[in-house]
Chimera marker file (.cmm) of the C-alpha trace (Angstrom):
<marker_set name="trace">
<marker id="1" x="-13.325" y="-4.964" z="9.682" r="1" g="1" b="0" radius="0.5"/>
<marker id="2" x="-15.182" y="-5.429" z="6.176" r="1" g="1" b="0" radius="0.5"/>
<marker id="3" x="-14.117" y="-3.474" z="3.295" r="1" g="1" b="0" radius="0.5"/>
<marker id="4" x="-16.429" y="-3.262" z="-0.448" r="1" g="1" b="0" radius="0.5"/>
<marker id="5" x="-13.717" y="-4.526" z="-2.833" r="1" g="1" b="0" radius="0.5"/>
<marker id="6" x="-13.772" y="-5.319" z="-6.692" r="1" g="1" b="0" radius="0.5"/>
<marker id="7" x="-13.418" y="-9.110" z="-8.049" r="1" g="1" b="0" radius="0.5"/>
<marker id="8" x="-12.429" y="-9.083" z="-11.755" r="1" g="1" b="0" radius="0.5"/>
<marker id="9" x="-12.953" y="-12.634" z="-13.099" r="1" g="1" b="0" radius="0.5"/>
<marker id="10" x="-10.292" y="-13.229" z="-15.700" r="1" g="1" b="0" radius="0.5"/>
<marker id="11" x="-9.813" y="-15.704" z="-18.605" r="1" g="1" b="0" radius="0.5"/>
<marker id="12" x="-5.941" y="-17.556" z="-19.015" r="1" g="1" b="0" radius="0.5"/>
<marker id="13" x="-5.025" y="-20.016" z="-21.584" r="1" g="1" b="0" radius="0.5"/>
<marker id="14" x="-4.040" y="-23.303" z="-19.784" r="1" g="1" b="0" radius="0.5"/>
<marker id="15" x="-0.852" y="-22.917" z="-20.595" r="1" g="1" b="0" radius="0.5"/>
<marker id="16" x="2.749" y="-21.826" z="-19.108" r="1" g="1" b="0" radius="0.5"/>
<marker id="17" x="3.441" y="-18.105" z="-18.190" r="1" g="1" b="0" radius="0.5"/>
<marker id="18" x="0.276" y="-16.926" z="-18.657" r="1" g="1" b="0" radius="0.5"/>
<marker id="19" x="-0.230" y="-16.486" z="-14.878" r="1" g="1" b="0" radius="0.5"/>
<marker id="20" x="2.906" y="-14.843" z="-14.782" r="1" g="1" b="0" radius="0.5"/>
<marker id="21" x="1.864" y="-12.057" z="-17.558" r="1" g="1" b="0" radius="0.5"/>
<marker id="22" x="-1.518" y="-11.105" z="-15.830" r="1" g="1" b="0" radius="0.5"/>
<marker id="23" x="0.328" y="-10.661" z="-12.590" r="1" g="1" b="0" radius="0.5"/>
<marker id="24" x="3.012" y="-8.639" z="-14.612" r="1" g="1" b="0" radius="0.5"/>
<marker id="25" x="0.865" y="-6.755" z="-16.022" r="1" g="1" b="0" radius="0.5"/>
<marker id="26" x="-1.021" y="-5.941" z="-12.694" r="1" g="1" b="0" radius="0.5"/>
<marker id="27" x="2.236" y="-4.906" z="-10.859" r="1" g="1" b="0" radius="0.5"/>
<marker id="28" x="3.247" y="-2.678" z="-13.790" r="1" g="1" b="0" radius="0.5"/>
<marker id="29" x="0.407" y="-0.357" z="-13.625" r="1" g="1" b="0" radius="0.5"/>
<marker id="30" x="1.695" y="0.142" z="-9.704" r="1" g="1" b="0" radius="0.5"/>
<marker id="31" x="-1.743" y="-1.854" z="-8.534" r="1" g="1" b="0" radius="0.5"/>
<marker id="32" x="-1.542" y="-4.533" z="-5.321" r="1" g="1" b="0" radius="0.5"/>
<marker id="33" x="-3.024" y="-7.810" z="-5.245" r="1" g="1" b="0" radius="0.5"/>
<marker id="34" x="-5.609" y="-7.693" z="-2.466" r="1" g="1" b="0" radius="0.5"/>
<marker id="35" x="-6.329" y="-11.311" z="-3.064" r="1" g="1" b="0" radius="0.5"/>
<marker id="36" x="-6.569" y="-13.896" z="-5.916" r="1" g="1" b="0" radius="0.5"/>
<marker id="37" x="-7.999" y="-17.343" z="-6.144" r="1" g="1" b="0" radius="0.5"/>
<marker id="38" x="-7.359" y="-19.717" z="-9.829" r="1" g="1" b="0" radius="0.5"/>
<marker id="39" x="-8.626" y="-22.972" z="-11.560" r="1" g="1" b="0" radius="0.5"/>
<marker id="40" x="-8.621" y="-24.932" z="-14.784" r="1" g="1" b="0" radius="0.5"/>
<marker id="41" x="-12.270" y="-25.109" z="-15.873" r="1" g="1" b="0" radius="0.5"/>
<marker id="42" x="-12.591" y="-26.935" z="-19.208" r="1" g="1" b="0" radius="0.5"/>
<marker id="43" x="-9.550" y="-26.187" z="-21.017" r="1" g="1" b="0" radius="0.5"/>
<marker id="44" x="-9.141" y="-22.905" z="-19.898" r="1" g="1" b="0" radius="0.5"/>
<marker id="45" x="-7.723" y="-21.262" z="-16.516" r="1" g="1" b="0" radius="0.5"/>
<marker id="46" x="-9.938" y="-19.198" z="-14.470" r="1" g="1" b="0" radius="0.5"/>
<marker id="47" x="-8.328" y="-16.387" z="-12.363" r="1" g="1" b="0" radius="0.5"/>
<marker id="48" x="-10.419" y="-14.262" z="-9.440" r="1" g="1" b="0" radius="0.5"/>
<marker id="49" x="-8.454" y="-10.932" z="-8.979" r="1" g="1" b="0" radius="0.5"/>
<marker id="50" x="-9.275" y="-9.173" z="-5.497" r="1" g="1" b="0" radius="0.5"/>
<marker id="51" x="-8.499" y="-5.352" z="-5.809" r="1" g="1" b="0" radius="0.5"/>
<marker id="52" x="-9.185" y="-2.083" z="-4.253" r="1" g="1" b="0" radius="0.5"/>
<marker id="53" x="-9.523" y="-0.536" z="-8.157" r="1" g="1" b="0" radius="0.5"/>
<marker id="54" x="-11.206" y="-2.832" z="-10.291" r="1" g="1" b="0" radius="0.5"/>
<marker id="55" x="-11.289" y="-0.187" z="-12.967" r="1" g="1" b="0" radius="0.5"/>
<marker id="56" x="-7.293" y="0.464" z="-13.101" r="1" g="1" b="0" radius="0.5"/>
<marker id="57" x="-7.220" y="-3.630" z="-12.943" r="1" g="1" b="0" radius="0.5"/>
<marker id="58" x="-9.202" y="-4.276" z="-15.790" r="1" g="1" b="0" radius="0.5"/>
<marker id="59" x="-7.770" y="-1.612" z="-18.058" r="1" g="1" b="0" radius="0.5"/>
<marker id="60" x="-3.716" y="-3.279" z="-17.194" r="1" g="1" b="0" radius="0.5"/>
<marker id="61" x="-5.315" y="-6.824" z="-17.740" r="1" g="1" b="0" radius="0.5"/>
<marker id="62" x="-7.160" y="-6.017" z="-20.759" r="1" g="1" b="0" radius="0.5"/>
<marker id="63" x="-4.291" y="-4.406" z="-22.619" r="1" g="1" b="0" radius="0.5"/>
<marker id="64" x="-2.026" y="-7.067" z="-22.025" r="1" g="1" b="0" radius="0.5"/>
<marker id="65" x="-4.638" y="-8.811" z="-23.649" r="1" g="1" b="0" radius="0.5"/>
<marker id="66" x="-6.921" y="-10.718" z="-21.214" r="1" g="1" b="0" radius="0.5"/>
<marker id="67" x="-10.174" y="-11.393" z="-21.359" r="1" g="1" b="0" radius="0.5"/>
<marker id="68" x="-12.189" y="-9.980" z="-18.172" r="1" g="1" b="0" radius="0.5"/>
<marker id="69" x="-15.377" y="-11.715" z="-18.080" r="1" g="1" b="0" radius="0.5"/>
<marker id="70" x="-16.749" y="-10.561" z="-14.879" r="1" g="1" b="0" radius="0.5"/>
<marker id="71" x="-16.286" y="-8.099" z="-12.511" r="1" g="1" b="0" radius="0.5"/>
<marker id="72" x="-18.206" y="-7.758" z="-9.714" r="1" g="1" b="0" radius="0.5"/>
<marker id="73" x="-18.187" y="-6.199" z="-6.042" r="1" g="1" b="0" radius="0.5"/>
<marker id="74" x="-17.438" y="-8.810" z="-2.964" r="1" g="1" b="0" radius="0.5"/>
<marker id="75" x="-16.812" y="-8.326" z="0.919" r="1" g="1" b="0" radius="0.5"/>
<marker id="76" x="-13.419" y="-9.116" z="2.182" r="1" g="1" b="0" radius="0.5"/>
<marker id="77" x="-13.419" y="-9.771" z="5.881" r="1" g="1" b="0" radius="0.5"/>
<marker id="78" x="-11.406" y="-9.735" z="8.920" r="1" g="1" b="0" radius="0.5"/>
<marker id="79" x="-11.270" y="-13.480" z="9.968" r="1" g="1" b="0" radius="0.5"/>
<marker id="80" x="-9.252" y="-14.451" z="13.046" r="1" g="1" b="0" radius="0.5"/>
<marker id="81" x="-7.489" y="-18.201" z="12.294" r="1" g="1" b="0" radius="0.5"/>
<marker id="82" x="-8.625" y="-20.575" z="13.990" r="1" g="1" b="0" radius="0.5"/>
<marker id="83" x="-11.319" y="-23.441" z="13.563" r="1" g="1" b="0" radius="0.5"/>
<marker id="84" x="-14.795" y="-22.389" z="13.403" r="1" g="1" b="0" radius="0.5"/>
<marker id="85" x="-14.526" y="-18.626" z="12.002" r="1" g="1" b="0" radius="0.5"/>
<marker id="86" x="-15.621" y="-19.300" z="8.656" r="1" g="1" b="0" radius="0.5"/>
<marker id="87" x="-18.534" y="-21.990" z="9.786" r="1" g="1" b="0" radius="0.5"/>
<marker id="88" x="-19.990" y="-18.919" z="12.224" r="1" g="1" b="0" radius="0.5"/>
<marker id="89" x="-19.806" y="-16.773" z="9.029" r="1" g="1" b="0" radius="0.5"/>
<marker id="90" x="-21.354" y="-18.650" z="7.064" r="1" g="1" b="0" radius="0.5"/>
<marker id="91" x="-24.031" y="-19.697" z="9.297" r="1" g="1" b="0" radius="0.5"/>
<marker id="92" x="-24.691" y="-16.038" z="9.764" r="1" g="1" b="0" radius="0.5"/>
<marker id="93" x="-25.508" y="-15.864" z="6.375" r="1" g="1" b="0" radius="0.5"/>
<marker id="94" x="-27.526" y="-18.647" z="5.525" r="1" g="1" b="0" radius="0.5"/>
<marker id="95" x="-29.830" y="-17.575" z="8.528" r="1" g="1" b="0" radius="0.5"/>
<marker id="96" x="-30.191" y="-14.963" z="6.968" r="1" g="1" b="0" radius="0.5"/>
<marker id="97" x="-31.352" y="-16.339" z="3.558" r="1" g="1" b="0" radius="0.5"/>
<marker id="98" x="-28.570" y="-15.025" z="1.710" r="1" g="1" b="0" radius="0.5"/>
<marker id="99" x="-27.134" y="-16.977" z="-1.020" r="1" g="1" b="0" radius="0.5"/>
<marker id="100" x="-23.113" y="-17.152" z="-0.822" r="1" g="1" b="0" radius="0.5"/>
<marker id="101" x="-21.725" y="-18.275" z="-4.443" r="1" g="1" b="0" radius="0.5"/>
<marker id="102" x="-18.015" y="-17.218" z="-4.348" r="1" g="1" b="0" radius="0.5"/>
<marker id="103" x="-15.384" y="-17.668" z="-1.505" r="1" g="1" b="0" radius="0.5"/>
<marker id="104" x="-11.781" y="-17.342" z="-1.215" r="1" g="1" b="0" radius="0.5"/>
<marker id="105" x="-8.932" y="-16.384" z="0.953" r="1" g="1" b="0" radius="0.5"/>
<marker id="106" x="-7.305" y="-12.878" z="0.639" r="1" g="1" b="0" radius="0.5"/>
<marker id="107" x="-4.014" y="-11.369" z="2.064" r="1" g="1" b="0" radius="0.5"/>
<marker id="108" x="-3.804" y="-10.281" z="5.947" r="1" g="1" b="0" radius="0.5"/>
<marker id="109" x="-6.211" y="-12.923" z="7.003" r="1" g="1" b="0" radius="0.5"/>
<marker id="110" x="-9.070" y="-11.916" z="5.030" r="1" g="1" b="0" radius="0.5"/>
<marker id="111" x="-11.791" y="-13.796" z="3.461" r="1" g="1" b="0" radius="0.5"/>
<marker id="112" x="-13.529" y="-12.730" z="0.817" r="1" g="1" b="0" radius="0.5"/>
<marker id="113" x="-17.262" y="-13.083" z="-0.126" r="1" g="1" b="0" radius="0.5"/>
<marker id="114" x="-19.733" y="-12.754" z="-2.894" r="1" g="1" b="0" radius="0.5"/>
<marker id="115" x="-23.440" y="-13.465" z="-3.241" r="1" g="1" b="0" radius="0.5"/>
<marker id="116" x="-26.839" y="-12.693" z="-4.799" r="1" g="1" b="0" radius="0.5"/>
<marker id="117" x="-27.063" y="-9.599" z="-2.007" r="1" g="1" b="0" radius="0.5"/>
<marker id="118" x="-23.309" y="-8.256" z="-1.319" r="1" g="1" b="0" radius="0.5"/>
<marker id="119" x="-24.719" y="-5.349" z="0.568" r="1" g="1" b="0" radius="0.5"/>
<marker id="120" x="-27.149" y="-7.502" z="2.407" r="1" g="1" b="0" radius="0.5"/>
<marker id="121" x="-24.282" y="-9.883" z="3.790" r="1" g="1" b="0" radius="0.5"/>
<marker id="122" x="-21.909" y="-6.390" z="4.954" r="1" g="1" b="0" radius="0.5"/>
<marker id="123" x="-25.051" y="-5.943" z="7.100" r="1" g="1" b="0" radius="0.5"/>
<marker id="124" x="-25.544" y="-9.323" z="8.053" r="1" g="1" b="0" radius="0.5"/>
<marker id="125" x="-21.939" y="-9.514" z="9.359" r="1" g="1" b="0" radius="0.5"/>
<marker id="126" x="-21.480" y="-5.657" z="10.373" r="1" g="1" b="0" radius="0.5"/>
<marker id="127" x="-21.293" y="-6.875" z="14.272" r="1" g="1" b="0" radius="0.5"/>
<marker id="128" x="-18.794" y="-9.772" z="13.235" r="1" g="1" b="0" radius="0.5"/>
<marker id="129" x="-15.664" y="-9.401" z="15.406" r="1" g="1" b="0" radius="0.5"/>
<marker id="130" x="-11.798" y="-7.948" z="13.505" r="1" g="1" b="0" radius="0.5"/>
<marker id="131" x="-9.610" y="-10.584" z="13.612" r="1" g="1" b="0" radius="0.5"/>
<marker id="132" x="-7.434" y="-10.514" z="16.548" r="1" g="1" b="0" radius="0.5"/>
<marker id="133" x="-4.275" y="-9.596" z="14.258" r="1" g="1" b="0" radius="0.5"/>
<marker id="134" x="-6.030" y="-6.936" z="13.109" r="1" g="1" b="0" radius="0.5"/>
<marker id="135" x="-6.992" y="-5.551" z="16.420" r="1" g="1" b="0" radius="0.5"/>
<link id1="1" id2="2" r="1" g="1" b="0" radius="0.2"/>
<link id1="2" id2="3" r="1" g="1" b="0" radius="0.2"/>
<link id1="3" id2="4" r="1" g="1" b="0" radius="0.2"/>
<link id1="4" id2="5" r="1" g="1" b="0" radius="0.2"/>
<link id1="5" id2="6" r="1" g="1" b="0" radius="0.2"/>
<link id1="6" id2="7" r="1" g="1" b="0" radius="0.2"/>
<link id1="7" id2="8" r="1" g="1" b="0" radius="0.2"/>
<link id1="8" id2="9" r="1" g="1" b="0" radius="0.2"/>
<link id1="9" id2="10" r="1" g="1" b="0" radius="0.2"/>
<link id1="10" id2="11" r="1" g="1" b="0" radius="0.2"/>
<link id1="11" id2="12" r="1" g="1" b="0" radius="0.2"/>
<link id1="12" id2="13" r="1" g="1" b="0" radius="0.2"/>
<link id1="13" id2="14" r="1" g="1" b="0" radius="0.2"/>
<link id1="14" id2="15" r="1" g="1" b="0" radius="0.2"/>
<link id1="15" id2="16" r="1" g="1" b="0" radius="0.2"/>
<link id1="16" id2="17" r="1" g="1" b="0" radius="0.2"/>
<link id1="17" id2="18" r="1" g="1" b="0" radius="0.2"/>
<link id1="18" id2="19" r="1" g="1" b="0" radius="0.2"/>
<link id1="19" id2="20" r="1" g="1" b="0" radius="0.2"/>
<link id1="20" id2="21" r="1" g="1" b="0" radius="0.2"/>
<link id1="21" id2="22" r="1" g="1" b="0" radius="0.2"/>
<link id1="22" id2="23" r="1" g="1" b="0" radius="0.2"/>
<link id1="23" id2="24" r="1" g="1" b="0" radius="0.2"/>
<link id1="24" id2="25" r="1" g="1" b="0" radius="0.2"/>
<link id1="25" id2="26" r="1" g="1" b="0" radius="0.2"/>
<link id1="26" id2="27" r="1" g="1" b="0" radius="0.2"/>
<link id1="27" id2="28" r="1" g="1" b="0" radius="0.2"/>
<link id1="28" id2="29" r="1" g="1" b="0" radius="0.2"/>
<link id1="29" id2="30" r="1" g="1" b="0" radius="0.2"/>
<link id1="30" id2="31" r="1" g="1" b="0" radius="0.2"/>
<link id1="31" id2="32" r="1" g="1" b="0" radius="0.2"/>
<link id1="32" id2="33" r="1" g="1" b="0" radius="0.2"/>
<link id1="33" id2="34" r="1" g="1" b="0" radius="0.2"/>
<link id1="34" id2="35" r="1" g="1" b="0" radius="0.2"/>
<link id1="35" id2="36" r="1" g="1" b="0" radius="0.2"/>
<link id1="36" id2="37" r="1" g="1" b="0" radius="0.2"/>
<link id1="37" id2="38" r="1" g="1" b="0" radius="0.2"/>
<link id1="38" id2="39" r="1" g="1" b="0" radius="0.2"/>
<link id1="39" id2="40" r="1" g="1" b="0" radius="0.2"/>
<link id1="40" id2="41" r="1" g="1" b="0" radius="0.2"/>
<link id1="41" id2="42" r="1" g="1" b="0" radius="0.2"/>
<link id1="42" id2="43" r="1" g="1" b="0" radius="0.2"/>
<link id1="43" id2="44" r="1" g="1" b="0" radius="0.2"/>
<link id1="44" id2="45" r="1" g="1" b="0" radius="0.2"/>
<link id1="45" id2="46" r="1" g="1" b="0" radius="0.2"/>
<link id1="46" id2="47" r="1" g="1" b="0" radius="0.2"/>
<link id1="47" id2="48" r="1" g="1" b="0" radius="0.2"/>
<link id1="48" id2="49" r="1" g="1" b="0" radius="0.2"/>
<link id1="49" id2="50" r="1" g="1" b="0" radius="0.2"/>
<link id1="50" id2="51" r="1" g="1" b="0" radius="0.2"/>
<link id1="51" id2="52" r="1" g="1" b="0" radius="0.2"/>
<link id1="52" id2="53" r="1" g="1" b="0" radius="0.2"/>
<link id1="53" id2="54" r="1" g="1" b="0" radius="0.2"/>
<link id1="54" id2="55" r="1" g="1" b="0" radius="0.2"/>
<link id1="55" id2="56" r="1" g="1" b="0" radius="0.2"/>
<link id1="56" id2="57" r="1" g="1" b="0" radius="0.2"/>
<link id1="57" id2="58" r="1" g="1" b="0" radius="0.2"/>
<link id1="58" id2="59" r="1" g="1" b="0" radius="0.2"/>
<link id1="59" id2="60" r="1" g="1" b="0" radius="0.2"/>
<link id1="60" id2="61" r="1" g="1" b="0" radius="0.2"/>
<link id1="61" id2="62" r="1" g="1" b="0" radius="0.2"/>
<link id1="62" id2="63" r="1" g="1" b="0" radius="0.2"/>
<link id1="63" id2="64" r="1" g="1" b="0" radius="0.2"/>
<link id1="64" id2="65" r="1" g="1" b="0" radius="0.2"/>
<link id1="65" id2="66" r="1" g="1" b="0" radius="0.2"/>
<link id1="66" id2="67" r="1" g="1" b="0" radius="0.2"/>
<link id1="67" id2="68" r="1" g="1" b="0" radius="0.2"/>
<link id1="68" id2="69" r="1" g="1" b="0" radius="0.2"/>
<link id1="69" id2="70" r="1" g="1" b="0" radius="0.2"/>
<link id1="70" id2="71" r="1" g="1" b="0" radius="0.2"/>
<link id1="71" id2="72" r="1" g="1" b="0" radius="0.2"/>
<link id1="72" id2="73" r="1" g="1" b="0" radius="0.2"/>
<link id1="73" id2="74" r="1" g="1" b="0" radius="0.2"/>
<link id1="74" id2="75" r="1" g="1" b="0" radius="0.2"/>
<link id1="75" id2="76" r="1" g="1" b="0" radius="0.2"/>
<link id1="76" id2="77" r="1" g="1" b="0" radius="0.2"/>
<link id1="77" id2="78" r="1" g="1" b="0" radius="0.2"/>
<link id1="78" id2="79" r="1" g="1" b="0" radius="0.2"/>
<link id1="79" id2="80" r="1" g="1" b="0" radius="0.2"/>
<link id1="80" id2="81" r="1" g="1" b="0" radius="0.2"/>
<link id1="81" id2="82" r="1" g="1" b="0" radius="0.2"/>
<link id1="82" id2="83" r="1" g="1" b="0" radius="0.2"/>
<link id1="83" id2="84" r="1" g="1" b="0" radius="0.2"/>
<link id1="84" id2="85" r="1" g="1" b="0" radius="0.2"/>
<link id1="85" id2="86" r="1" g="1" b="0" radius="0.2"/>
<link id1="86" id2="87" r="1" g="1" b="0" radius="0.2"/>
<link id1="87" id2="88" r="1" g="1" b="0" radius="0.2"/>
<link id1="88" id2="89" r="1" g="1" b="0" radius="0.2"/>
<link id1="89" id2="90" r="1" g="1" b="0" radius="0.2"/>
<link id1="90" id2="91" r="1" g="1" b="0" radius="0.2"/>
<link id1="91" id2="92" r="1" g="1" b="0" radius="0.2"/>
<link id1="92" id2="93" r="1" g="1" b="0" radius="0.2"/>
<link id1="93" id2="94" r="1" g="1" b="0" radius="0.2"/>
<link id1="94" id2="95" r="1" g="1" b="0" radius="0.2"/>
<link id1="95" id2="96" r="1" g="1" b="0" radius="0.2"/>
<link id1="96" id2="97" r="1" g="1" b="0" radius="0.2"/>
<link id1="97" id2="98" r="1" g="1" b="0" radius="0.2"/>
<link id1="98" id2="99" r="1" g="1" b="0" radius="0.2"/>
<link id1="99" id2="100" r="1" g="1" b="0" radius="0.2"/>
<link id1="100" id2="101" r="1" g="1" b="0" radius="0.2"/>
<link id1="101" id2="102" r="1" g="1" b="0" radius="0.2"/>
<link id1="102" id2="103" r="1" g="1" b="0" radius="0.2"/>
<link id1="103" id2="104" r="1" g="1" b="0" radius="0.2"/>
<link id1="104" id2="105" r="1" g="1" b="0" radius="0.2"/>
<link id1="105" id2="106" r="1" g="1" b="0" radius="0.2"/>
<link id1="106" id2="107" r="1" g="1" b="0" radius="0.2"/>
<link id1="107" id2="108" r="1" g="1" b="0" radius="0.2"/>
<link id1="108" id2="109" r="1" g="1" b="0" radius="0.2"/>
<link id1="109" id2="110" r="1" g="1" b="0" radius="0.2"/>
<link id1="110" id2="111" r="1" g="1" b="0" radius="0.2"/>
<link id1="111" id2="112" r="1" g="1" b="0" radius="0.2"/>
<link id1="112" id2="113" r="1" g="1" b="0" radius="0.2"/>
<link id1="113" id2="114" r="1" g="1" b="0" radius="0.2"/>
<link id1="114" id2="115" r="1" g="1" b="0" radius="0.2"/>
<link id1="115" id2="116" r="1" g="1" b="0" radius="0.2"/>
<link id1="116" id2="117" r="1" g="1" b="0" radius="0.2"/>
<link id1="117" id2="118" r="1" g="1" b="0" radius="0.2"/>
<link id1="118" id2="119" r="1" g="1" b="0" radius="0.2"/>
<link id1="119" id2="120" r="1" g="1" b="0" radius="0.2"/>
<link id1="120" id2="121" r="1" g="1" b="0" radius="0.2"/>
<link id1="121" id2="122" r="1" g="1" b="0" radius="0.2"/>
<link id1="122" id2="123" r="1" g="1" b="0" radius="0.2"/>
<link id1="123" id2="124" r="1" g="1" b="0" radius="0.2"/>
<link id1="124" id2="125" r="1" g="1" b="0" radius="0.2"/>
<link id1="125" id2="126" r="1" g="1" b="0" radius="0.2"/>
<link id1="126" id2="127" r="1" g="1" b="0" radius="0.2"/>
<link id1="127" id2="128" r="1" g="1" b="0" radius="0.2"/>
<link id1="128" id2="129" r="1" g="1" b="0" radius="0.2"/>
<link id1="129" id2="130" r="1" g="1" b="0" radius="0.2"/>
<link id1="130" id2="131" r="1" g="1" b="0" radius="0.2"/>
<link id1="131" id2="132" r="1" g="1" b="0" radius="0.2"/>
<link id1="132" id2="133" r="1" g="1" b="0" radius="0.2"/>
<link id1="133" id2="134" r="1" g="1" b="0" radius="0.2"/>
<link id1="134" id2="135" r="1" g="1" b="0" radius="0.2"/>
</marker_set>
C-alpha cells in the first residue's frame, strides 16, 4: 500500500529539549507521528515530520515557535523487511528516470519517499507488493 502524506521540514536549535518541545507540541494538538527522521546540519538541527495533516502540523509547530522551512508531499510505502526491498525500489525508480532526493523510515514498516516527480514515483511503484505484515 502507498499513501500521499505531508513532510514538514522543521528548524531546532542544537540544543537540549528542543526535540522534546516540537514533539510536545505535536501530541498536544491530538496529531500522530506518521514518521520522523533528524540531523545536525551546521549548527542547527534539522527535523523531517511525516504526517497525515501537514496543515494542523505546521500550525502546532509554528506556535510553539518553530521555524517550518519546507513542507512538501512524499510517498510512504509498504516495505516488507528483509534485504533487498529498498534496492528493488529504488531501482524501480531510477529506471524510470526519476530523481529520489529524500528517504527515511516511517512507523509500521513504511518507507517514505520524496523526489522531483512524487506523483510520477506512486505510479512507478503502484504494482509494488504490501508488505507481508500489512497483508
Amino acid at each position: 500500500m502507498q499513501t500521499l502524506m505531508g513532510d514538514l521540514t522543521v528548524e531546532l536549535e542544537d540544543r537540549p529539549g528542543t526535540l522534546a518541545k516540537a514533539t510536545e507540541a505535536i501530541a498536544k494538538a491530538g496529531i500522530n507521528i506518521e514518521g520522523a527522521a533528524g540531523f545536525p546540519c551546521g549548527g542547527v538541527g534539522v527535523l523531517h515530520v511525516l504526517t497525515k495533516d501537514a496543515k494542523a502540523t505546521r500550525k502546532a509547530l509554528e506556535s510553539a515557535g518553530y521555524k517550518i522551512t519546507a513542507e512538501r508531499q512524499v510517498l510512504a510505502v509498504d516495505v516488507e523487511d528483509k534485504p533487498g526491498t529498498a534496492a528493488k525500489i529504488f531501482r524501480k525508480i531510477a529506471d524510470a528516470s526519476v530523481n529520489v532526493d529524500l528517504v527515511y523510515e516511517a512507523t509500521n514498516n513504511r518507507l517514505v519517499v520524496g523526489g522531483d516527480n512524487v506523483e510520477r514515483i506512486k505510479e512507478i511503484l503502484e504494482h509494488e507488493p504490501a508488505a507481508a505484515s500489512r497483508m
